[in-house]
mmCIF file of the N, C-alpha and C atoms, coordinates in Angstrom:
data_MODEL
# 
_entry.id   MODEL 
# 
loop_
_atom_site.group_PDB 
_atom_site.id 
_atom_site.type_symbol 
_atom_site.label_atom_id 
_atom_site.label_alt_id 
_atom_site.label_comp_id 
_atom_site.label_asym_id 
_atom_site.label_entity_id 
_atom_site.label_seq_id 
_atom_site.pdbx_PDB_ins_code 
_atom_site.Cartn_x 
_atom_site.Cartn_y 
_atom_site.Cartn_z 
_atom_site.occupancy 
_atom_site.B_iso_or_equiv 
_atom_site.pdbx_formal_charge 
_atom_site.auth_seq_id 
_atom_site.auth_comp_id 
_atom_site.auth_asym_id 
_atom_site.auth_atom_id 
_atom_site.pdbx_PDB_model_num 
ATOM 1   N N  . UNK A 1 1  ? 47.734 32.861  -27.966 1.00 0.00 ? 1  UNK A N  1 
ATOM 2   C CA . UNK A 1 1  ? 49.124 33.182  -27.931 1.00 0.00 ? 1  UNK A CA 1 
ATOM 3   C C  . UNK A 1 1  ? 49.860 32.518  -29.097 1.00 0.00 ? 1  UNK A C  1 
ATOM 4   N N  . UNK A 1 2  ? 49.569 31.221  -29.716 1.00 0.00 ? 2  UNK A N  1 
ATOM 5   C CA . UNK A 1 2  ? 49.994 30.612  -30.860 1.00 0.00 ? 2  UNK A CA 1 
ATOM 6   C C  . UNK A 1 2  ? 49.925 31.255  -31.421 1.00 0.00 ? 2  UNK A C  1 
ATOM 7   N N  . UNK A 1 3  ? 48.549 32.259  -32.062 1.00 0.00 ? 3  UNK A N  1 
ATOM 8   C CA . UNK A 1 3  ? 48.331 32.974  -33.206 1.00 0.00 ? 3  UNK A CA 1 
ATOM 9   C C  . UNK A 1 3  ? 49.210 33.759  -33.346 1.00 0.00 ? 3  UNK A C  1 
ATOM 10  N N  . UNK A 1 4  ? 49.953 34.499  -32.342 1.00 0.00 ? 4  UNK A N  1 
ATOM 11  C CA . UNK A 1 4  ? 50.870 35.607  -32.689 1.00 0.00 ? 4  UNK A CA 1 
ATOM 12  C C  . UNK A 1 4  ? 52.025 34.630  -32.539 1.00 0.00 ? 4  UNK A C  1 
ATOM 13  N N  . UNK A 1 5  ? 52.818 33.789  -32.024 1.00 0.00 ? 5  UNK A N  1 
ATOM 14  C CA . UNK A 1 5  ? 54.022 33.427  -31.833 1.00 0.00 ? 5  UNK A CA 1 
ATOM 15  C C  . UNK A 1 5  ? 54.288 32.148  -32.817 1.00 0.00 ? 5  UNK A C  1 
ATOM 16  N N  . UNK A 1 6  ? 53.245 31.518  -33.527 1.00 0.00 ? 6  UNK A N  1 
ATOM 17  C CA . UNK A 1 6  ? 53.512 30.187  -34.431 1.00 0.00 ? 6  UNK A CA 1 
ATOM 18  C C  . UNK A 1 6  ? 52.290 30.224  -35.233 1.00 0.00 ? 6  UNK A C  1 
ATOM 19  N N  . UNK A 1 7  ? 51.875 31.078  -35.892 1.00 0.00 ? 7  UNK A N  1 
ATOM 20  C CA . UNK A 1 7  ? 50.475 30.784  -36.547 1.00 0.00 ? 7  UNK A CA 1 
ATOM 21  C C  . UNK A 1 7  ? 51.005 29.481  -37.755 1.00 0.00 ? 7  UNK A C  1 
ATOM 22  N N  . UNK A 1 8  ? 51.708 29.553  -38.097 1.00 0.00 ? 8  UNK A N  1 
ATOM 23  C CA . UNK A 1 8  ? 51.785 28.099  -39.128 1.00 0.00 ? 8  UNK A CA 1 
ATOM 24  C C  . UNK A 1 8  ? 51.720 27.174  -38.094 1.00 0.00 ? 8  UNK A C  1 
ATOM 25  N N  . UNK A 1 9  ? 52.460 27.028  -37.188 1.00 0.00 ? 9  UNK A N  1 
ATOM 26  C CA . UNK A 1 9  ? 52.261 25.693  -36.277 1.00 0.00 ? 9  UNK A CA 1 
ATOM 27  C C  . UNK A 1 9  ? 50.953 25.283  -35.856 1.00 0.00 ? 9  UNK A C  1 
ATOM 28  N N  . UNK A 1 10 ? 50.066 26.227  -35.095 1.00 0.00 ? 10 UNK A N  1 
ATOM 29  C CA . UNK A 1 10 ? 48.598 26.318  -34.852 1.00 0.00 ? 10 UNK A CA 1 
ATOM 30  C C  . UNK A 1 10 ? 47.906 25.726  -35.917 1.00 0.00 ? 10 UNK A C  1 
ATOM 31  N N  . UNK A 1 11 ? 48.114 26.424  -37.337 1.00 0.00 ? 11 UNK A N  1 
ATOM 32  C CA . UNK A 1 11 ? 47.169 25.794  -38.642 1.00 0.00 ? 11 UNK A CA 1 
ATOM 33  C C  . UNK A 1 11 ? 47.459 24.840  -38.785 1.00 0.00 ? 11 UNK A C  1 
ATOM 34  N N  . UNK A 1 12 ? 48.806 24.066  -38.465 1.00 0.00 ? 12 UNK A N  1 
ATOM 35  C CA . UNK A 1 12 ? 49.290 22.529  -38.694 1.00 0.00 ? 12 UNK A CA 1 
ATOM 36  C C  . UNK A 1 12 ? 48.289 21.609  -37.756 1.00 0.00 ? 12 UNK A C  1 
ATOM 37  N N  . UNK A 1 13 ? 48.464 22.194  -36.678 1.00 0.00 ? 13 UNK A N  1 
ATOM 38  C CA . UNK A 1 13 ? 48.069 21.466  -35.463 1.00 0.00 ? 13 UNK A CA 1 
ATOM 39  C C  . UNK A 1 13 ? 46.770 21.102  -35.593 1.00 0.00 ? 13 UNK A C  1 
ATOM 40  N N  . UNK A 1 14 ? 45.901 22.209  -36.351 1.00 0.00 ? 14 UNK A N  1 
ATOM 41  C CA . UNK A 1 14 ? 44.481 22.753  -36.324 1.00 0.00 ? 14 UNK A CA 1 
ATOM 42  C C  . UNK A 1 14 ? 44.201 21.774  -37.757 1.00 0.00 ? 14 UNK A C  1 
ATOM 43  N N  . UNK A 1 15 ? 44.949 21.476  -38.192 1.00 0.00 ? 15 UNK A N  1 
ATOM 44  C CA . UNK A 1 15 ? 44.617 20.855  -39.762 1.00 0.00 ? 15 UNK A CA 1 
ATOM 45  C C  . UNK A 1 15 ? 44.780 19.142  -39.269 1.00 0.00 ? 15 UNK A C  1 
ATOM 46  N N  . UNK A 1 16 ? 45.937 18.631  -38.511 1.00 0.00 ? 16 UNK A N  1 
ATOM 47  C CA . UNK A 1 16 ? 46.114 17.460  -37.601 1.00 0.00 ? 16 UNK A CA 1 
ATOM 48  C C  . UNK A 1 16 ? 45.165 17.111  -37.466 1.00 0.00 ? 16 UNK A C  1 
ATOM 49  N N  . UNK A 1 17 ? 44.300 17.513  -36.429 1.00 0.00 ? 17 UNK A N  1 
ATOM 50  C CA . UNK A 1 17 ? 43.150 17.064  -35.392 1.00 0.00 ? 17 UNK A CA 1 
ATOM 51  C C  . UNK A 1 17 ? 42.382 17.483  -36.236 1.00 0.00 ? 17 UNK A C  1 
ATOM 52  N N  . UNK A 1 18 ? 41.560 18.137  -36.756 1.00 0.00 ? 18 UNK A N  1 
ATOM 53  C CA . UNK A 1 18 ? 40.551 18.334  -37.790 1.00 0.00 ? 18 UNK A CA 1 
ATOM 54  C C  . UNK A 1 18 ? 40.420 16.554  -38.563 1.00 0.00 ? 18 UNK A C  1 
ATOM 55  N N  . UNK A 1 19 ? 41.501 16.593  -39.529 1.00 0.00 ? 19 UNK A N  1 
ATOM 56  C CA . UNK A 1 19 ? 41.543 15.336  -40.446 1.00 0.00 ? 19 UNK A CA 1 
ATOM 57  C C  . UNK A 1 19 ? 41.559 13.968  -39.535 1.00 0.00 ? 19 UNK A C  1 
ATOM 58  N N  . UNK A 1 20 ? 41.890 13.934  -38.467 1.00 0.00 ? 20 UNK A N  1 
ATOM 59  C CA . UNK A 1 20 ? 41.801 12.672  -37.135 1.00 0.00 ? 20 UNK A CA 1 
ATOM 60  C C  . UNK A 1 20 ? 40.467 13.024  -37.019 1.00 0.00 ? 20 UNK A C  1 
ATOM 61  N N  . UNK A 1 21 ? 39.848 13.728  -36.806 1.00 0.00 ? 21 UNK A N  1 
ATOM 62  C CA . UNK A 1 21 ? 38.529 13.740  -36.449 1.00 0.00 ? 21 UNK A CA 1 
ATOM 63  C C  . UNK A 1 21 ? 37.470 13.411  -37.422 1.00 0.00 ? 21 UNK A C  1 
ATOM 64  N N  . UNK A 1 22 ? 37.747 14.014  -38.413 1.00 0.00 ? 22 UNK A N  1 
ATOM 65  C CA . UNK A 1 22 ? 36.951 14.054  -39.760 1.00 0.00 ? 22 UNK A CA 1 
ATOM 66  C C  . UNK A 1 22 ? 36.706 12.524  -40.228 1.00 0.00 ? 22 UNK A C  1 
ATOM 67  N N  . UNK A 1 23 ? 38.190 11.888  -39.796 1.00 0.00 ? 23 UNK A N  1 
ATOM 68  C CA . UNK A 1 23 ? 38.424 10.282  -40.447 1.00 0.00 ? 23 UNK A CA 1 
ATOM 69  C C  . UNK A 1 23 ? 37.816 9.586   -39.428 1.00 0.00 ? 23 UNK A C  1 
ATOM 70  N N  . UNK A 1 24 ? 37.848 9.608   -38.499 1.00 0.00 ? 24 UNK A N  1 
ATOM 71  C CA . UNK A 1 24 ? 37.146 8.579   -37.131 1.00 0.00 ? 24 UNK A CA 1 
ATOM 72  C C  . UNK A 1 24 ? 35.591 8.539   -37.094 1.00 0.00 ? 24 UNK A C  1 
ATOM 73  N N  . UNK A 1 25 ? 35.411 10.087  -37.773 1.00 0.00 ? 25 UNK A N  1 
ATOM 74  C CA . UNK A 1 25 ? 33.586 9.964   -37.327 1.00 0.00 ? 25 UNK A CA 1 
ATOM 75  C C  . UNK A 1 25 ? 33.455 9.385   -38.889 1.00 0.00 ? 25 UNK A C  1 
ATOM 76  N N  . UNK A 1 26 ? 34.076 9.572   -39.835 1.00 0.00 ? 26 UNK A N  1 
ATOM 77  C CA . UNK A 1 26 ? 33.556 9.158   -40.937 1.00 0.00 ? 26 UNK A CA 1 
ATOM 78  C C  . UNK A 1 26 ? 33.546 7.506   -41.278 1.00 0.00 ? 26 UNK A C  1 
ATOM 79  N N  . UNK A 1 27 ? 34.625 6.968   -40.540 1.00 0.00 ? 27 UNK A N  1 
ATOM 80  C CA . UNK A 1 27 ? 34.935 5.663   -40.849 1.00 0.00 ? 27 UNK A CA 1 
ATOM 81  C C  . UNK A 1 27 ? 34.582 4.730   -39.362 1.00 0.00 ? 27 UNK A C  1 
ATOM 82  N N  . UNK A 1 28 ? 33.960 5.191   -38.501 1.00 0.00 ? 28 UNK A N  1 
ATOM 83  C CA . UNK A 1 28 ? 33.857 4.838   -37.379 1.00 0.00 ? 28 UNK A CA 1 
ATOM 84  C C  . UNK A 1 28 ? 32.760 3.447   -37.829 1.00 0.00 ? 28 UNK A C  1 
ATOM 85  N N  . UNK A 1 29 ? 32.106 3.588   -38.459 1.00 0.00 ? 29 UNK A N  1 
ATOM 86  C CA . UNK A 1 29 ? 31.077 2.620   -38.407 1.00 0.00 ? 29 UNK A CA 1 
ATOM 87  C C  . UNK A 1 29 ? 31.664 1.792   -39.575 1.00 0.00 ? 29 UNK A C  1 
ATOM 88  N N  . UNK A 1 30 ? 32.674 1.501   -40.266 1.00 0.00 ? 30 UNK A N  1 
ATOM 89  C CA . UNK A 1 30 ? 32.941 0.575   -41.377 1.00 0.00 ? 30 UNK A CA 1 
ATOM 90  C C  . UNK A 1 30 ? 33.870 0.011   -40.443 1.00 0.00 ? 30 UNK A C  1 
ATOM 91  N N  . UNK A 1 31 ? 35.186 0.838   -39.730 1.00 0.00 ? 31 UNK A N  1 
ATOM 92  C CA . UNK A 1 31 ? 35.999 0.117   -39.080 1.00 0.00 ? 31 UNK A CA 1 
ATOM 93  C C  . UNK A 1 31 ? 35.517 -1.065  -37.775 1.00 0.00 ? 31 UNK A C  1 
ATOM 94  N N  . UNK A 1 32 ? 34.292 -0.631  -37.056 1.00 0.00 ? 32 UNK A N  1 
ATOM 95  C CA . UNK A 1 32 ? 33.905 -1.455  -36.907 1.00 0.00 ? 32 UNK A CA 1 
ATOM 96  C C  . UNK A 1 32 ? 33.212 -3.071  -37.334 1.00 0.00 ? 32 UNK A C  1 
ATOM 97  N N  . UNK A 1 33 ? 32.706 -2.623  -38.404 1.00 0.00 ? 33 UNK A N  1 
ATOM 98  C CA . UNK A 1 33 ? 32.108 -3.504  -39.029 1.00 0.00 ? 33 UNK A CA 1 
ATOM 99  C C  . UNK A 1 33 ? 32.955 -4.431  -39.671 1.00 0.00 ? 33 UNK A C  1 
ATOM 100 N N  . UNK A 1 34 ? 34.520 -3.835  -40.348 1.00 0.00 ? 34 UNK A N  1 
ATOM 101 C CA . UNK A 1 34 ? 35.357 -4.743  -40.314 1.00 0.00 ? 34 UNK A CA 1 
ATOM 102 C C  . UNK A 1 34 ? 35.926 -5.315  -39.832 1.00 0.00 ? 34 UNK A C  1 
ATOM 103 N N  . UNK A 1 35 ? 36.092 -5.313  -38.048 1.00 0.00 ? 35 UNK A N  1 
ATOM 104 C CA . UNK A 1 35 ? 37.137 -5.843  -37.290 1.00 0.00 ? 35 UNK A CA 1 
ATOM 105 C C  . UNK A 1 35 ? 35.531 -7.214  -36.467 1.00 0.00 ? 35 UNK A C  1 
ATOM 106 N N  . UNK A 1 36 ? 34.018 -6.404  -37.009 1.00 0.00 ? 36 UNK A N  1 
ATOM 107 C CA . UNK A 1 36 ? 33.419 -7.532  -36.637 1.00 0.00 ? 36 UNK A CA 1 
ATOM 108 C C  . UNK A 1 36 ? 33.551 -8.840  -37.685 1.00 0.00 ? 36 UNK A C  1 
ATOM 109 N N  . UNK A 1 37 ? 33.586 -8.468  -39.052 1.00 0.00 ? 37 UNK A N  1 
ATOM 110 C CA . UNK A 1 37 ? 33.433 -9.400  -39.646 1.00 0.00 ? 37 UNK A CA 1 
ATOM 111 C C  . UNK A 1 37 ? 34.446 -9.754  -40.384 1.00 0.00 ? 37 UNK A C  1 
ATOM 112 N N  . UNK A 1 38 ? 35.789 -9.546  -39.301 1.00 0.00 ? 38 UNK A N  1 
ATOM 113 C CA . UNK A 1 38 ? 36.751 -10.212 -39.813 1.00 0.00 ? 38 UNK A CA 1 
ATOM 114 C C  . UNK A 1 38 ? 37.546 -10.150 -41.274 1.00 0.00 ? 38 UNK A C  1 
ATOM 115 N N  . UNK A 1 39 ? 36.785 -9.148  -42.365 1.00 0.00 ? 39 UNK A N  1 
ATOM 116 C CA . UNK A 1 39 ? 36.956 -8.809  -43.600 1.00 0.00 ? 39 UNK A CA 1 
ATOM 117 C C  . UNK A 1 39 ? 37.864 -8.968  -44.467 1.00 0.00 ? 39 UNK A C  1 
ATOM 118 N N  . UNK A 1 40 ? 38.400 -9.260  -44.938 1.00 0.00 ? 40 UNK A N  1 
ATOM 119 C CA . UNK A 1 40 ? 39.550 -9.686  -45.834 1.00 0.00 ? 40 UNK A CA 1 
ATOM 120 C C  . UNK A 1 40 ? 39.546 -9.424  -46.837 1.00 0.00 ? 40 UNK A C  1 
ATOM 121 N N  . UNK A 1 41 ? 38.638 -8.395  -47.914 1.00 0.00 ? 41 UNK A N  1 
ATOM 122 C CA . UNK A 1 41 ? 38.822 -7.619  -48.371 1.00 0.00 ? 41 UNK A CA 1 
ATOM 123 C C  . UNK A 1 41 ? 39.729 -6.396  -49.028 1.00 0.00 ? 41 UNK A C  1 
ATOM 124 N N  . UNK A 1 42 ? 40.495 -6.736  -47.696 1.00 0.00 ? 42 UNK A N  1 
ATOM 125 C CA . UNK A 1 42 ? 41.224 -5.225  -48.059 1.00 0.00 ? 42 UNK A CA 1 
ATOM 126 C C  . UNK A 1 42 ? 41.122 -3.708  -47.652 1.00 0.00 ? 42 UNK A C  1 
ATOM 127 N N  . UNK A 1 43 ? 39.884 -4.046  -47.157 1.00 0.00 ? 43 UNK A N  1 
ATOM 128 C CA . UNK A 1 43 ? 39.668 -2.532  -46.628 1.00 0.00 ? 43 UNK A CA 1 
ATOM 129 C C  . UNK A 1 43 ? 40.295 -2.069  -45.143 1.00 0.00 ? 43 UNK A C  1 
ATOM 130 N N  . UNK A 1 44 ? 40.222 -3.283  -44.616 1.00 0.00 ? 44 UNK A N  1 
ATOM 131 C CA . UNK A 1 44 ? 41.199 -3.090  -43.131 1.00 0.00 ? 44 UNK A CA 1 
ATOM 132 C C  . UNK A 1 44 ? 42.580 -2.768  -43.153 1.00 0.00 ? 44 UNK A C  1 
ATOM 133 N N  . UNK A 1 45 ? 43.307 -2.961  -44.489 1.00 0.00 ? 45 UNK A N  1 
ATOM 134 C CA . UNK A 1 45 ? 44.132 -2.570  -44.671 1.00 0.00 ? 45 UNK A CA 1 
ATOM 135 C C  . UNK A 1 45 ? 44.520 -1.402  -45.232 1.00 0.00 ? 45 UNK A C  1 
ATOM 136 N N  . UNK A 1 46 ? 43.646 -0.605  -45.824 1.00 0.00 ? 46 UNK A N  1 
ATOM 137 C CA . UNK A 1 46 ? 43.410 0.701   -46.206 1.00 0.00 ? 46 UNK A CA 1 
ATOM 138 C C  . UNK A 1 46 ? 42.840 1.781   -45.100 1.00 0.00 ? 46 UNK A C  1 
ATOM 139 N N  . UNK A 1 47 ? 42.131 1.069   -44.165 1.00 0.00 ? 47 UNK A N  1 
ATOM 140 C CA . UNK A 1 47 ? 41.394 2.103   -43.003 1.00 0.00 ? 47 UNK A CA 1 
ATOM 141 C C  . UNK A 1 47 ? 43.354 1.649   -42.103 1.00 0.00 ? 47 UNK A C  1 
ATOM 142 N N  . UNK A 1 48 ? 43.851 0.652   -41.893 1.00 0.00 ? 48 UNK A N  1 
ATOM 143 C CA . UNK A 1 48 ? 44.759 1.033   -41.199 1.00 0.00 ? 48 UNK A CA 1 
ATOM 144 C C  . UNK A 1 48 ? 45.796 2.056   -41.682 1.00 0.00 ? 48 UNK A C  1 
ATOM 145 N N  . UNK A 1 49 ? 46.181 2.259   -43.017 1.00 0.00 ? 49 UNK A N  1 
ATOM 146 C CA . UNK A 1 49 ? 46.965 2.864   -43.428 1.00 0.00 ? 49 UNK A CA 1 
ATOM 147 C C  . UNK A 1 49 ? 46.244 4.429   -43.218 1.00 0.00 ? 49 UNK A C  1 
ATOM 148 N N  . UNK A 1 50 ? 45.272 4.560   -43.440 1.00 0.00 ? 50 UNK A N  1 
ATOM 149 C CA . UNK A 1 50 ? 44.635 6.238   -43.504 1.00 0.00 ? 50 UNK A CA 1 
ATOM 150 C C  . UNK A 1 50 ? 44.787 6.300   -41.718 1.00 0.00 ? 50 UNK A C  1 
ATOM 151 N N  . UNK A 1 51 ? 44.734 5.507   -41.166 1.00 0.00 ? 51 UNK A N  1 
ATOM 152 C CA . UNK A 1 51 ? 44.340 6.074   -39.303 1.00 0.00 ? 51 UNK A CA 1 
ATOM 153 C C  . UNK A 1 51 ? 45.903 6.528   -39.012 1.00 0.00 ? 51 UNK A C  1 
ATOM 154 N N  . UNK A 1 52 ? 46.690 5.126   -39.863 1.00 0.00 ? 52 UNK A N  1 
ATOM 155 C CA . UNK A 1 52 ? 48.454 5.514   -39.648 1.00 0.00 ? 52 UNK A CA 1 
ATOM 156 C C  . UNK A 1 52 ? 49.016 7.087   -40.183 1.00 0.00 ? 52 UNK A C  1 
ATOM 157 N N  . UNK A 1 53 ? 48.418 7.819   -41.134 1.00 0.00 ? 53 UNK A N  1 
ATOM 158 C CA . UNK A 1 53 ? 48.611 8.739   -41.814 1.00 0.00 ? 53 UNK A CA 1 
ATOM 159 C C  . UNK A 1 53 ? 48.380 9.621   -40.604 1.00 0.00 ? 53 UNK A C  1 
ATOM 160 N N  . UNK A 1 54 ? 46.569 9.319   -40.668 1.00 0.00 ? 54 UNK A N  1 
ATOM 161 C CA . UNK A 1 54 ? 46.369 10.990  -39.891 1.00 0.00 ? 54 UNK A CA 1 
ATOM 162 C C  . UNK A 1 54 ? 47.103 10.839  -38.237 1.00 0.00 ? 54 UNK A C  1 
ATOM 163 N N  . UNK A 1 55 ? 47.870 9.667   -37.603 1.00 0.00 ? 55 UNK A N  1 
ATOM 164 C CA . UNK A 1 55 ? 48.397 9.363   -36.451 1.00 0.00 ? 55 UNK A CA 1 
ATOM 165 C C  . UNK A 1 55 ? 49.737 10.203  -36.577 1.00 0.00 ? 55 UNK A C  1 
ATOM 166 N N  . UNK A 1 56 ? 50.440 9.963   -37.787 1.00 0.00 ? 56 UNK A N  1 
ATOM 167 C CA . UNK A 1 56 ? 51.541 10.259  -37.982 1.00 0.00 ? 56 UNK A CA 1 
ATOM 168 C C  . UNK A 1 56 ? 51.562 11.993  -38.218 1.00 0.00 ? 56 UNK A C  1 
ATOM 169 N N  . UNK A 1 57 ? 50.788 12.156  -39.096 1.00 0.00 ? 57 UNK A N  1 
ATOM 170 C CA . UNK A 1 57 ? 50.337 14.142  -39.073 1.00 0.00 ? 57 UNK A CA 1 
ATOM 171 C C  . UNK A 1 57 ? 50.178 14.598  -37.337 1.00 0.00 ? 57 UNK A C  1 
ATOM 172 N N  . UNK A 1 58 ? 49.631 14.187  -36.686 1.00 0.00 ? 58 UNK A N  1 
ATOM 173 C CA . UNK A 1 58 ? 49.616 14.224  -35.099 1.00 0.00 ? 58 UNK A CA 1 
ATOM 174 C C  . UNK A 1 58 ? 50.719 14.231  -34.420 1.00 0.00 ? 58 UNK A C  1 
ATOM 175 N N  . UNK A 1 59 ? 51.504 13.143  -34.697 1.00 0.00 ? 59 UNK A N  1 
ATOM 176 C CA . UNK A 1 59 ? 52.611 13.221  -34.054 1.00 0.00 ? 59 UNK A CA 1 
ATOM 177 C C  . UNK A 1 59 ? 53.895 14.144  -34.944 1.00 0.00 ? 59 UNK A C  1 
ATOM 178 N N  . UNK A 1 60 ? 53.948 14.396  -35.761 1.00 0.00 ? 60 UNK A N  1 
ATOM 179 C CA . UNK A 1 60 ? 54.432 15.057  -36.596 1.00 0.00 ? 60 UNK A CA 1 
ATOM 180 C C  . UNK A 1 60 ? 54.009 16.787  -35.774 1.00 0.00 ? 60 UNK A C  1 
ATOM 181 N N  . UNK A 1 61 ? 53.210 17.347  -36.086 1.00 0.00 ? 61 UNK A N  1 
ATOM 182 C CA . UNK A 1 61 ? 52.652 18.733  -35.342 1.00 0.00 ? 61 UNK A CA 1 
ATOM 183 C C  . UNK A 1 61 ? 52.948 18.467  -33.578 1.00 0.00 ? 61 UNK A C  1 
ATOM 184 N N  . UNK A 1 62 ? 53.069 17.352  -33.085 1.00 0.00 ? 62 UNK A N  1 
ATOM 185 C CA . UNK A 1 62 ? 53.461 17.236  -31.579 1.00 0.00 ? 62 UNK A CA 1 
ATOM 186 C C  . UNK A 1 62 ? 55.147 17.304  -31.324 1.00 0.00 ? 62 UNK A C  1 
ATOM 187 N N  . UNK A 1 63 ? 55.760 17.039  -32.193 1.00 0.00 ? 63 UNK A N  1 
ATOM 188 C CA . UNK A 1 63 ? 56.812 17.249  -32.055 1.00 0.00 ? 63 UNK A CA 1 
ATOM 189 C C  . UNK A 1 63 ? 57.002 18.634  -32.313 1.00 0.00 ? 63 UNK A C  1 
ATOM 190 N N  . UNK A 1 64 ? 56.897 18.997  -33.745 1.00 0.00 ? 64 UNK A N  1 
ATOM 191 C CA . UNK A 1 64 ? 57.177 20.747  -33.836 1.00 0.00 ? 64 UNK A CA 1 
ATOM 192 C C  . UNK A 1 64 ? 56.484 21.494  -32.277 1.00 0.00 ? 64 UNK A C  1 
ATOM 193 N N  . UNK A 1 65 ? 55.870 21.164  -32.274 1.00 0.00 ? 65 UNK A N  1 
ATOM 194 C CA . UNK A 1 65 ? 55.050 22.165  -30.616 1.00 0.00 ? 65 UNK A CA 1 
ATOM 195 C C  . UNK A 1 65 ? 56.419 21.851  -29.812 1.00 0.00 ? 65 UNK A C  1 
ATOM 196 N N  . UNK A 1 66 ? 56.660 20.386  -29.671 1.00 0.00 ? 66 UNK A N  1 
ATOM 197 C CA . UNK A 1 66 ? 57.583 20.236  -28.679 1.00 0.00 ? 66 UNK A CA 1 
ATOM 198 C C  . UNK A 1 66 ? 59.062 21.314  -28.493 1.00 0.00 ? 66 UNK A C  1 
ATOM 199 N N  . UNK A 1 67 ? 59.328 20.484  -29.604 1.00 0.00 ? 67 UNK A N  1 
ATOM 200 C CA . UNK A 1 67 ? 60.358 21.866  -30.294 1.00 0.00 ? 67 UNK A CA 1 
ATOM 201 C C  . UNK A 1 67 ? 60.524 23.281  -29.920 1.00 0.00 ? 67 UNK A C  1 
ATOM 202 N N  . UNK A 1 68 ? 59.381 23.406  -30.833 1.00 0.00 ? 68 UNK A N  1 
ATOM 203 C CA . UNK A 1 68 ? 59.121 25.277  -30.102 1.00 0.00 ? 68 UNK A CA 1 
ATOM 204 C C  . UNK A 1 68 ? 59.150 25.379  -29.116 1.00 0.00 ? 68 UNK A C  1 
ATOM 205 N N  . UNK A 1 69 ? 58.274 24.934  -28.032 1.00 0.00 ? 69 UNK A N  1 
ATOM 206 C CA . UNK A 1 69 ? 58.326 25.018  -26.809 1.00 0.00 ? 69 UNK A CA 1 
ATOM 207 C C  . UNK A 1 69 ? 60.047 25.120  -25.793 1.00 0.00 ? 69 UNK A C  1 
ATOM 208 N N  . UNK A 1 70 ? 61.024 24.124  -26.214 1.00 0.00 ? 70 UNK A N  1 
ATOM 209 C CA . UNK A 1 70 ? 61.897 23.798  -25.832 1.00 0.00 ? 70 UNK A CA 1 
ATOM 210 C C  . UNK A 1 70 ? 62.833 24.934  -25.805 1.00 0.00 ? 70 UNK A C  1 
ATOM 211 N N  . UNK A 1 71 ? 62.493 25.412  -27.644 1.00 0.00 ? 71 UNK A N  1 
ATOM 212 C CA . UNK A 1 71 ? 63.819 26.355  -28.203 1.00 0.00 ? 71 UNK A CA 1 
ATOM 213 C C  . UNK A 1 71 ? 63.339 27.810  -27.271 1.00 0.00 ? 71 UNK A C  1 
ATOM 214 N N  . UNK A 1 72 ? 61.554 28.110  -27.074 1.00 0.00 ? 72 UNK A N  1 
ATOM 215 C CA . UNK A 1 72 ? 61.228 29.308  -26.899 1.00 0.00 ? 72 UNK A CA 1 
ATOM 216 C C  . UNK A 1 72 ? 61.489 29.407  -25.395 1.00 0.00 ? 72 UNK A C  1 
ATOM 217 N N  . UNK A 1 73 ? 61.365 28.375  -24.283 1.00 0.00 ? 73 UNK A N  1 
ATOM 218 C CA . UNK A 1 73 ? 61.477 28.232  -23.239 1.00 0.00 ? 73 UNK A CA 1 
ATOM 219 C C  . UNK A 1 73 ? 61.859 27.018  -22.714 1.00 0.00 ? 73 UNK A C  1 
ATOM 220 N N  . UNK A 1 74 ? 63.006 27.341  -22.768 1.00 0.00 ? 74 UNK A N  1 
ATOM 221 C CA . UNK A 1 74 ? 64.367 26.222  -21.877 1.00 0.00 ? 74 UNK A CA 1 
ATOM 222 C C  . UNK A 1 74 ? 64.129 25.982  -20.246 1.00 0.00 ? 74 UNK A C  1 
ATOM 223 N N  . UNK A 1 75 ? 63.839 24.714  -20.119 1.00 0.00 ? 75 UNK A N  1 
ATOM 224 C CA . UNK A 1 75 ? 63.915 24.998  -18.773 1.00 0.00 ? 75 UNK A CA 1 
ATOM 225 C C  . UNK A 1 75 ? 65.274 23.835  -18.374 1.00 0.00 ? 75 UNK A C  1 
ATOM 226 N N  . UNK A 1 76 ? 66.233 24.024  -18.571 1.00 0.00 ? 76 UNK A N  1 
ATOM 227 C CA . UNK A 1 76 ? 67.563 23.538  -18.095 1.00 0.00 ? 76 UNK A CA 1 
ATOM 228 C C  . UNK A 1 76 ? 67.896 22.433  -19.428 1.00 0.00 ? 76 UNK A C  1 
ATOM 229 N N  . UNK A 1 77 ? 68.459 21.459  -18.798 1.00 0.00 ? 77 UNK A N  1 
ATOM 230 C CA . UNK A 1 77 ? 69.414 20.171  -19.729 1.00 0.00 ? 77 UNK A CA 1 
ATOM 231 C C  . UNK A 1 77 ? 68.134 19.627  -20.203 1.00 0.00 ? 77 UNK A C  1 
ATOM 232 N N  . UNK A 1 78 ? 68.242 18.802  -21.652 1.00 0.00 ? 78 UNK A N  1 
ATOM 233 C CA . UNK A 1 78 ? 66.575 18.022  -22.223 1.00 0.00 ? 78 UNK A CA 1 
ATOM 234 C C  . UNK A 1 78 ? 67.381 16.516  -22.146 1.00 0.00 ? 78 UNK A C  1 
ATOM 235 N N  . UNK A 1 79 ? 65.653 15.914  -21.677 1.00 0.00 ? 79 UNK A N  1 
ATOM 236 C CA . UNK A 1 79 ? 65.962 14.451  -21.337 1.00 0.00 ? 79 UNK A CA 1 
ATOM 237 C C  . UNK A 1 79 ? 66.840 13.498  -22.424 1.00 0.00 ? 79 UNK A C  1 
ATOM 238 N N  . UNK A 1 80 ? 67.171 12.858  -22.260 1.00 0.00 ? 80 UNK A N  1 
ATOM 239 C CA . UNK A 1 80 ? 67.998 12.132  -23.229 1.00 0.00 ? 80 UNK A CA 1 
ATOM 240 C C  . UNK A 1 80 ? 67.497 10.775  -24.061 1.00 0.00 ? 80 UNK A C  1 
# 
């Protein structure tokens, strides 16, 4: 039903979770390895900033859904 009523929103959404996914399985085994060994490096600070990115693309596409949802089907007064 997206496809016909929001196909840009869907590809957003679909591009969101793709890149969250893509980044977790890819970095899954360094982020661990840095929070074992405490690293100071720098890289913990670069894996936090990329997890903050693709978090923020997520919530970013969760709001537009929200949105739509709201504008396409009202169901009375919105919470405050």
């Amino acid at each position: 039903m997206m496809h016909i009523y929001c196909p840009n929103l869907l590809g957003e959404f679909d591009q969101a979770v793709d890149a969250r996914v893509a980044w977790v399985n890819s970095h899954h085994a360094e982020l661990r390895e840095v929070i074992k060994r405490r690293s100071a490096d720098g890289r913990l600070v670069r894996l936090r900033h990329e997890m903050t990115t693709t978090g923020e693309q997520l919530e970013a596409v969760r709001a537009a859904l929200s949105a739509l949802i709201q504008e396409r089907y009202p169901m009375g007064a919105t919470p405050d």
